[in-house]
C-alpha positions in Angstrom: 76.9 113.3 99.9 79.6 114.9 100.9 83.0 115.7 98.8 86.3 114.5 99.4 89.1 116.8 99.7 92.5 116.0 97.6 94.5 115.9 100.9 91.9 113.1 102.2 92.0 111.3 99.3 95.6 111.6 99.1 96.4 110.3 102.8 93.5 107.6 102.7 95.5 106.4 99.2 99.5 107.0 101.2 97.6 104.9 104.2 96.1 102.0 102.0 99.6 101.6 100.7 101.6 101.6 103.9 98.9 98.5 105.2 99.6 96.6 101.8 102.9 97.2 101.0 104.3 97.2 104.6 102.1 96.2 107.6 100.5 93.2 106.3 103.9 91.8 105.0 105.8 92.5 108.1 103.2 91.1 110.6 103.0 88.2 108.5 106.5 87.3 108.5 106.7 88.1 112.2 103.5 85.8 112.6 105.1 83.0 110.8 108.5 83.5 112.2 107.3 83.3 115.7 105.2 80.3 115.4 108.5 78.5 113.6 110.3 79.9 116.7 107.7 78.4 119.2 107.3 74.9 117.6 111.3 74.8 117.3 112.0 75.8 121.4 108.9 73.3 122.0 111.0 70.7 120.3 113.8 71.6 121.9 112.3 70.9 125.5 110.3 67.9 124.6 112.1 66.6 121.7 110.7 65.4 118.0 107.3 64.4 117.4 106.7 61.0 117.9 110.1 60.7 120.0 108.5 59.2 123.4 
């Protein structure tokens, strides 16, 4: 096996972070956000569910 610097463990631990604590939040609030934002303009050119 081989052994794992310090400097590899310390950017594999800074990278693991900056996926958990920032990427995966923001791309799930951009996700949710833009499917609110497509149902709502859908909406807007065919009106409410149920409407016709």
């Amino acid at each position: 096996m081989s052994s794992i610097s310090k400097e590899e463990k310390s950017l594999e631990l800074r990278i693991f972070v900056f996926l958990t604590v920032f990427l995966a939040p923001l791309l799930s609030v951009l996700l949710v956000s833009g499917l609110g934002f497509a149902i709502w303009f859908s909406q807007i050119l065919t009106g409410p569910p149920g409407a016709g």
